[in-house]
C-alpha positions as CSV (number, residue, x, y, z in Angstrom):
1,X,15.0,2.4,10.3
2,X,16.7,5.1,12.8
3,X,13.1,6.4,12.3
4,X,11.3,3.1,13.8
5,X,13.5,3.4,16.9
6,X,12.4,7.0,17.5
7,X,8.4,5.9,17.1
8,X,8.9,3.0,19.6
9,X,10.7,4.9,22.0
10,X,7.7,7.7,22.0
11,X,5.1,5.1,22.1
12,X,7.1,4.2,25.5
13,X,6.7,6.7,26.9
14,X,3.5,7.9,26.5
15,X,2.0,4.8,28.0
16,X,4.3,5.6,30.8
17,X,2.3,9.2,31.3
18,X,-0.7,7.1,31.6
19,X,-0.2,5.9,35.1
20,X,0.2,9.3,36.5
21,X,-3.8,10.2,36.1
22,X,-6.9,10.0,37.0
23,X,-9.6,7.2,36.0
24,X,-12.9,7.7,35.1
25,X,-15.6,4.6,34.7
26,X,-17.7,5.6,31.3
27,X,-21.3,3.5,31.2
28,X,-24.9,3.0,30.5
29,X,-26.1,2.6,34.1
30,X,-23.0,4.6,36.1
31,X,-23.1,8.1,37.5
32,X,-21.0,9.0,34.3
33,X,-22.6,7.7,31.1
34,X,-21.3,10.2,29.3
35,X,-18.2,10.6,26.9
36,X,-18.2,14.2,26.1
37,X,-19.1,14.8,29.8
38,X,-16.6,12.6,30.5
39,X,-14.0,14.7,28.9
40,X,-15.1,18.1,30.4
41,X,-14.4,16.9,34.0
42,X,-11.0,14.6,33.4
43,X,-7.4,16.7,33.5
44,X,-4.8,16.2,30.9
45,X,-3.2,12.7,31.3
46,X,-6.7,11.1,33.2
47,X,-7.9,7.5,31.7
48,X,-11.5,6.9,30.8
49,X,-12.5,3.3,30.9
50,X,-15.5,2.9,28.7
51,X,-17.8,0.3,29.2
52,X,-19.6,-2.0,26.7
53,X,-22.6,0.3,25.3
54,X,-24.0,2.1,22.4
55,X,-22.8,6.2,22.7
56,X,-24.9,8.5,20.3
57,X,-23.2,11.6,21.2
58,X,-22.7,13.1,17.9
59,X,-18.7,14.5,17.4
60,X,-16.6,14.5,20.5
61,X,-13.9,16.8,20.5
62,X,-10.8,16.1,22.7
63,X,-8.4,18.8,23.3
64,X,-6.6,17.9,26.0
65,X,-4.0,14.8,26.4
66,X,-5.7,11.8,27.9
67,X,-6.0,8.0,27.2
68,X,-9.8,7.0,26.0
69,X,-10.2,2.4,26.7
70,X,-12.9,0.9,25.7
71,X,-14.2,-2.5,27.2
72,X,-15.4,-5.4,25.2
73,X,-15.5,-2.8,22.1
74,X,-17.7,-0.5,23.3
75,X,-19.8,1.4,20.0
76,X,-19.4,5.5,19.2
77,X,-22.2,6.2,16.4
78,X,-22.4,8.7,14.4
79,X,-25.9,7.6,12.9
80,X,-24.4,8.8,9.1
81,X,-24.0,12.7,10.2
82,X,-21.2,13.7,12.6
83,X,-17.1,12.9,12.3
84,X,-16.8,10.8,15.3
85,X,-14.0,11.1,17.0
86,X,-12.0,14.4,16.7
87,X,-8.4,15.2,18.3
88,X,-7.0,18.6,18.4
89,X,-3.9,17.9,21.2
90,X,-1.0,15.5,21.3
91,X,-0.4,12.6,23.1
92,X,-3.9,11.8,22.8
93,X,-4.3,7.6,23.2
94,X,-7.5,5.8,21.8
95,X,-7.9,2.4,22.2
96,X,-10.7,-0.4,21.9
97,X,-13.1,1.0,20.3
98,X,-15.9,0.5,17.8
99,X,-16.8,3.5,15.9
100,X,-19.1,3.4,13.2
101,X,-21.7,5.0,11.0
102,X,-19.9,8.7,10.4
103,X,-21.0,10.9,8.6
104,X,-20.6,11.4,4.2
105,X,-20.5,14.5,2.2
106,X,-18.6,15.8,-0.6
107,X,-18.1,18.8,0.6
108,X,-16.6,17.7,4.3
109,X,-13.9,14.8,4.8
110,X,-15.8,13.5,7.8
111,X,-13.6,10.4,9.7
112,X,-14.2,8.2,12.3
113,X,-11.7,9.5,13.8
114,X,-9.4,12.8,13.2
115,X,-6.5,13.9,14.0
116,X,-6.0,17.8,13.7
117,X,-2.8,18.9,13.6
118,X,-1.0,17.3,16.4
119,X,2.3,14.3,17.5
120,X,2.5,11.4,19.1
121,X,-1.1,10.4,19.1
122,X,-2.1,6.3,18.9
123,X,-5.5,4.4,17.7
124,X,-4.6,1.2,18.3
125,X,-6.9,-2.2,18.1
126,X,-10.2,0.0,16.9
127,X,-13.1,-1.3,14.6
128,X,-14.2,1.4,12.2
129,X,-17.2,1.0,10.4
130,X,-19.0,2.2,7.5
131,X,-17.0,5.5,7.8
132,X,-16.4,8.1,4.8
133,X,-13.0,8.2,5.9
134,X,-11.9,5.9,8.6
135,X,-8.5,7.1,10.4
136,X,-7.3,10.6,8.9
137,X,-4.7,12.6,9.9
138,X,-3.8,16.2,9.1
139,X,-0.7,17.8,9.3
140,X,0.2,15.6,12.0
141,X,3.5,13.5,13.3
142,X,4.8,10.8,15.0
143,X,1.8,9.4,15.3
144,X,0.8,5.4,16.1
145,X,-2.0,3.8,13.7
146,X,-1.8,0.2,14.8
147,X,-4.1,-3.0,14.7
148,X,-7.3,-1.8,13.8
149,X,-10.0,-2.9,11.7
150,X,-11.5,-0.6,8.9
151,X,-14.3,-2.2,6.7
152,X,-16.7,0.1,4.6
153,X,-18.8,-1.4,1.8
154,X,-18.5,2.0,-0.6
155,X,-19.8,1.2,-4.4
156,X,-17.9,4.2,-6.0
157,X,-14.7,5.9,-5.6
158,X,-16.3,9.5,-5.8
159,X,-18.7,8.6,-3.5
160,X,-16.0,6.5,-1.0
161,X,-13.2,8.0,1.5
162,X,-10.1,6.3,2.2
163,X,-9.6,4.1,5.2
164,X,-6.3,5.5,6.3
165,X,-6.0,9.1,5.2
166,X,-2.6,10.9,5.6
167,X,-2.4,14.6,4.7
168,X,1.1,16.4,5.3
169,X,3.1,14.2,8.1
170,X,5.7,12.5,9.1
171,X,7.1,9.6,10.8
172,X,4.3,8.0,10.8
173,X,3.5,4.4,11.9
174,X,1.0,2.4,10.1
175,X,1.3,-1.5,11.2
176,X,-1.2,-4.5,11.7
177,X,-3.9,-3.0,10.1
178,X,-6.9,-4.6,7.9
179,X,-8.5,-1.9,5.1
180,X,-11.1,-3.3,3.5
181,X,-14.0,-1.9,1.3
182,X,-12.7,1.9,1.0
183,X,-11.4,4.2,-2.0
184,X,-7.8,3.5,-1.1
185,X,-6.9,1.2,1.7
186,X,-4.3,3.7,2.6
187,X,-3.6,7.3,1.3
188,X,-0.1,9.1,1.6
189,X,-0.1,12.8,0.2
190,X,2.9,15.1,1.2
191,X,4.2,12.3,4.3
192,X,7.6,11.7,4.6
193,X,10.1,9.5,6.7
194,X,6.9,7.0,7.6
195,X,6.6,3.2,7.8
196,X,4.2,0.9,6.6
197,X,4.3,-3.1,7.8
198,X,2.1,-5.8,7.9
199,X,-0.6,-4.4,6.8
200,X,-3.6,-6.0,4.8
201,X,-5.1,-4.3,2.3
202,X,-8.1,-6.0,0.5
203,X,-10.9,-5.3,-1.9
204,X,-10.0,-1.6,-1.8
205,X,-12.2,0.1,-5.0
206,X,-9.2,1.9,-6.2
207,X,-5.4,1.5,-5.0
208,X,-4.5,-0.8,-1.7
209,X,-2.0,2.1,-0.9
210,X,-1.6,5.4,-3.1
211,X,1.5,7.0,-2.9
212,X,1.7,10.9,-3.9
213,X,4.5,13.2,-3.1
214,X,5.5,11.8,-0.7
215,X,9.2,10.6,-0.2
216,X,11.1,8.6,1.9
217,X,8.6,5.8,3.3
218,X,8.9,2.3,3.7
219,X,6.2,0.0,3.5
220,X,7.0,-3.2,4.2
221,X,5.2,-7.0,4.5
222,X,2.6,-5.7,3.7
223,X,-0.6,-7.7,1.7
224,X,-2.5,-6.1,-1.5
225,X,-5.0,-8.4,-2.8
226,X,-8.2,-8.3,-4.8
227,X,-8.0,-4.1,-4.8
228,X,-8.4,-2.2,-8.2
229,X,-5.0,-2.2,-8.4
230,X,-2.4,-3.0,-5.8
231,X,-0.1,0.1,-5.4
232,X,0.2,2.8,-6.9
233,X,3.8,5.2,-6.6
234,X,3.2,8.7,-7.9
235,X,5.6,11.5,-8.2
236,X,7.7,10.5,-5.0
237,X,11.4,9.5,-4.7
238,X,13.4,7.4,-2.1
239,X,10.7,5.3,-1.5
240,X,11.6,1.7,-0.2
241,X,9.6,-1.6,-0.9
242,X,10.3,-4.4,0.9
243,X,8.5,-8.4,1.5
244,X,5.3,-7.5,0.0
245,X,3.1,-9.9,-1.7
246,X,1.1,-7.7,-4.5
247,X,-2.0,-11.0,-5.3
248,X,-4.6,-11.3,-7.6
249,X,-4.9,-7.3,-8.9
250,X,-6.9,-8.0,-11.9
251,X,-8.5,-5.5,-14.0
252,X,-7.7,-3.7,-17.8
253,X,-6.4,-0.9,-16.4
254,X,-5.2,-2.9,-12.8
255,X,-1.6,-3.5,-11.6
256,X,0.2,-5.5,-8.6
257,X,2.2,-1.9,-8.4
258,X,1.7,1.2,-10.7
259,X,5.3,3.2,-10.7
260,X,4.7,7.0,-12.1
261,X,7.5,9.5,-12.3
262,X,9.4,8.2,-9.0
263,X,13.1,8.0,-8.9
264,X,15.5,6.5,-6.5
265,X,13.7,3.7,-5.0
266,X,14.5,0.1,-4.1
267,X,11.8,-2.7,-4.8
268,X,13.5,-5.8,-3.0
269,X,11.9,-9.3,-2.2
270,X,8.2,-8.8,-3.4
271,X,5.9,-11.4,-4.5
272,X,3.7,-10.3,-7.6
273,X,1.5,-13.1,-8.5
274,X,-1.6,-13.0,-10.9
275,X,-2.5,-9.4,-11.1
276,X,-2.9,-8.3,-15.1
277,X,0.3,-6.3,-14.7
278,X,2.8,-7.3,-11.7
279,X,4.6,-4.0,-12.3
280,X,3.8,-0.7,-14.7
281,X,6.5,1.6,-15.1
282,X,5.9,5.3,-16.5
283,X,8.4,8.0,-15.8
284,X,10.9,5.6,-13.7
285,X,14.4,6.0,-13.0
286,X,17.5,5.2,-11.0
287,X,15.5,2.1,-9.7
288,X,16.5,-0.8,-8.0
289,X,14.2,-4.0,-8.8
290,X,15.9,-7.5,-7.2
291,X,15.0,-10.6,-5.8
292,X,11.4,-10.3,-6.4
293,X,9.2,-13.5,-7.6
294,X,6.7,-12.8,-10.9
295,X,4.2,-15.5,-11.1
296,X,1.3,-16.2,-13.3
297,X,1.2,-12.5,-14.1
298,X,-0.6,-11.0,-17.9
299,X,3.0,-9.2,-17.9
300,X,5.2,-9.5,-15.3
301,X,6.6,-6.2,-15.8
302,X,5.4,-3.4,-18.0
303,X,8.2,-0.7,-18.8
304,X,7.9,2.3,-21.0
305,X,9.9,4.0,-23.0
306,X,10.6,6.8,-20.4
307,X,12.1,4.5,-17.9
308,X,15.8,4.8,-17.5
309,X,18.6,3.6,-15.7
310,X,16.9,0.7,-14.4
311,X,18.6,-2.5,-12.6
312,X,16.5,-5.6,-12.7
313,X,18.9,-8.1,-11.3
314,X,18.1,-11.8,-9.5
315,X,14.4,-11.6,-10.1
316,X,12.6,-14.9,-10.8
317,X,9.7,-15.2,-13.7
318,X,7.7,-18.1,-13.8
319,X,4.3,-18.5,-15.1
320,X,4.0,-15.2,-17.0
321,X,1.7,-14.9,-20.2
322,X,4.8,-11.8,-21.2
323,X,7.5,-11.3,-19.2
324,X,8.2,-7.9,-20.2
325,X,6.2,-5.5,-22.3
326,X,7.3,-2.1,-23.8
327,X,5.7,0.4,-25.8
328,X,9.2,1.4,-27.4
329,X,12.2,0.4,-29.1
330,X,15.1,1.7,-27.4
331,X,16.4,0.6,-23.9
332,X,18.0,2.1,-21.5
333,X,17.8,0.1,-18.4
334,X,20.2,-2.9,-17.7
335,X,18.6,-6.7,-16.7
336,X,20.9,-9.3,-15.6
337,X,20.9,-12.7,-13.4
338,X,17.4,-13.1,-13.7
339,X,15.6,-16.3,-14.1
340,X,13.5,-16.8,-17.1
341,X,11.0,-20.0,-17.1
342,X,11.0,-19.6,-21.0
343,X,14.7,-19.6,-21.8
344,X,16.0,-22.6,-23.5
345,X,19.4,-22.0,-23.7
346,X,22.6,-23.9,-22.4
347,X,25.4,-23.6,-19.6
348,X,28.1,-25.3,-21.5
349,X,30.9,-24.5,-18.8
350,X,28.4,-24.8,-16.1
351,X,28.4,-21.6,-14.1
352,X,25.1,-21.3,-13.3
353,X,24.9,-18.7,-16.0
354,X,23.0,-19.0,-19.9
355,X,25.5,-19.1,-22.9
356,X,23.3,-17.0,-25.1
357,X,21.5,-13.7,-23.8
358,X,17.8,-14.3,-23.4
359,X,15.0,-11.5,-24.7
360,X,12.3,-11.2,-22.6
361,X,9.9,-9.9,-24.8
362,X,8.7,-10.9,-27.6
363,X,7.1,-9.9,-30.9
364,X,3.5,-10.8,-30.5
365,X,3.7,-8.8,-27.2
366,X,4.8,-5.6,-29.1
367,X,2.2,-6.3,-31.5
368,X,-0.7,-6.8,-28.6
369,X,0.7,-2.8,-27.1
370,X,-0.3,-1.1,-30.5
371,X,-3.1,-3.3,-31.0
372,X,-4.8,-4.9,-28.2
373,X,-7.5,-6.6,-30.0
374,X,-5.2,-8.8,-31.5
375,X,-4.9,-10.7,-28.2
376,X,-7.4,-12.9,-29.5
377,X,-4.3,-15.1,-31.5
378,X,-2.8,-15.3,-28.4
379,X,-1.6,-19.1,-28.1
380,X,-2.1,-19.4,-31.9
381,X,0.3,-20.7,-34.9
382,X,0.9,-16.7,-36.4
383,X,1.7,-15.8,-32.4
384,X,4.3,-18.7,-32.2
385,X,6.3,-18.2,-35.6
386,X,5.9,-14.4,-35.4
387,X,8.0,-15.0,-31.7
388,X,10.3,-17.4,-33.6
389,X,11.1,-15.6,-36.3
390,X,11.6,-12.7,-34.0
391,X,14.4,-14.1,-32.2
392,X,16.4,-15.4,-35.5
393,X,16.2,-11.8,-36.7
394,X,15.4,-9.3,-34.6
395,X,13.8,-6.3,-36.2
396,X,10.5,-5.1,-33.9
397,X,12.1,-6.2,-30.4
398,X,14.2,-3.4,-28.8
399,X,17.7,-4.5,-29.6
400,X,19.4,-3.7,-26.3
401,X,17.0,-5.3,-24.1
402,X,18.5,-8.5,-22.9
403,X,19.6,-10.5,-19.8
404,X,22.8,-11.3,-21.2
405,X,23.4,-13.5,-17.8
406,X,20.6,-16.0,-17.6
407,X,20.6,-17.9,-14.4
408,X,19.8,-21.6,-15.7
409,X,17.8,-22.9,-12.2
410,X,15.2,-21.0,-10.4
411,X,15.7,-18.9,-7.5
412,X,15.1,-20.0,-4.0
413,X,11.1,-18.9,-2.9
């Protein structure tokens, strides 16, 4: 959080510098229509208003500090062949906007807007549209992403950017943000000590945020719905997840959040709720998964054999076609206090806790993970007395995986 303060503070006082410049009026119809001509005659820290219009200027290149406004949403097109908006200095302030229509290539990551190596630079309350890639930064930090609109209506991931693109930074700021129609809503690769909040995410053809190598982050409150799959967590550590609902993720391959090879993270106060998979685990460990809500998930949480040294503690299932679903038969992870809607047991001494230890996954699950097809008895006669049978005598089940402290009444929403 330390990190947060720092961000605010620098937002501060860059919209302090702002006062200390020159304006410039921007418009169809004034003695300066231009942008780029705009730019050539302002000094570091001047303000350019820009006034409601369509500007058709192909790229624009800003290399010097200065605030660009627009008025009622004024529109920068790129007519499908230039990157838009392009920043190569700090403290560079873009607000108001409505770029649209970059440019597309395999070749070239064009953006609406780019950042180039550079700090403390803000978009804040922009509409991109139909852009390749809609804000990307490059080997930048301390910068402001905040409040602005991305849609794109991209078919196919190979042929689709991401809608916020992060390459190689830190402390980053990514809040209030709707991502809707891209590859990935938002794309971390090599950023450390950033925060994500209240984002929403939607509809996104792959991930709603992609993790990779990246450590230290905190995404918070944020929504993923209807995306390929929700989240994915790849090969990063110390990554914190906090208040975010994970909704309707559907897919064979789709999850509310994908964890691969990550270690050390928290996952605290989520919401996973009918997504094929609430979480997959591959590679996991030294994890902390509590007070999270799985509801009307195909598993509530996927864990494979090389996860270890998890602690699910105080979650609440309810609603779950499987609980929990492994593709092994050895634990090494520890569940406890969680609530199970499927456990029948008593609290003879009434603590609040299950006499008997409850197994949250059953036989039929194990026998869908080696053979998928057989999904189609699911709800039938075999599945129920191959479950009940299973938990007289345990043989296919892995032995060690048990809450051995049930709570007996569901957790608080």
């Amino acid at each position: 959080m330390k990190h947060l303060h720092s961000l605010f503070l620098l937002t501060f006082l860059v919209l302090s510098v702002s006062v200390l410049g020159k304006k410039w009026e921007v418009g169809p119809g004034l003695p300066l229509h231009s942008i780029k001509k705009a730019l050539t005659l302002s000094q570091p820290f001047d303000t350019l208003f820009i006034q409601p219009g369509i500007y058709k200027e192909g790229n624009i290149a800003i290399h010097k500090p200065i605030f660009i406004l627009g008025k009622s949403k004024p529109i920068l097109d790129g007519e499908g062949k230039f990157e838009i908006l392009s920043i190569f200095a700090s403290k560079v302030h873009i607000e108001g906007l409505c770029v649209r229509n970059s440019g597309h290539s395999s070749v070239n990551d064009f953006a609406g807007i780019k950042i180039y190596n550079q700090k403390q630079v803000c978009i804040l309350n922009n509409d991109l549209q139909n852009c390749f890639f809609g804000i990307y930064s490059q080997n930048s930090s301390q910068c402001q992403i905040e409040n602005n609109h991305l849609l794109s209506a991209s078919i196919q991931e190979q042929q689709s950017g991401n809608g916020i693109h992060c390459w190689k930074c830190s402390l980053m700021k990514i809040t209030g943000n709707t991502i809707q129609g891209h590859r990935d809503g938002i794309y971390f690769e090599f950023v450390s000590n950033s925060f994500i909040w209240h984002n929403l995410s939607t509809q996104n053809l792959r991930y709603g945020l992609h993790f990779m190598f990246s450590n230290q982050d905190t995404y918070l409150g944020n929504h993923f719905l209807n995306n390929g799959s929700g989240v994915a967590v790849m090969f990063s550590n110390h990554v914190k997840m906090y208040y975010n609902v994970f909704e309707e993720n559907w897919g064979d391959a789709s999850y509310g959040l994908l964890l691969k090879e990550i270690s050390d993270g928290e996952i605290l106060r989520n919401v996973f709720i009918k997504n094929t998979s609430g979480i997959f685990m591959e590679g996991a460990s030294r994890l902390l998964i509590q007070d999270n809500r799985f509801q009307s998930n195909g598993w509530g949480m996927k864990i494979q054999a090389s996860c270890m040294d998890l602690t699910v503690f105080h979650n609440g299932f309810y609603g779950n076609t499987f609980d929990v679903g492994t593709n092994g038969t050895l634990s090494l992870n520890r569940f406890y206090q969680n609530y199970w809607d499927k456990y029948k047991g008593y609290d003879l001494n009434k603590d609040g806790l299950g006499d008997s230890p409850f197994r949250p996954i059953s036989l039929f699950s194990v026998v869908i993970e080696n053979n998928p097809p057989s999904l189609l008895l699911f709800r039938s006669m075999v599945a129920g007395l191959m479950d009940e049978s299973e938990k007289l005598i345990p043989s296919l089940t892995p032995l060690d995986l048990f809450d051995d402290q049930p709570l007996i009444k569901p957790l608080k929403p």
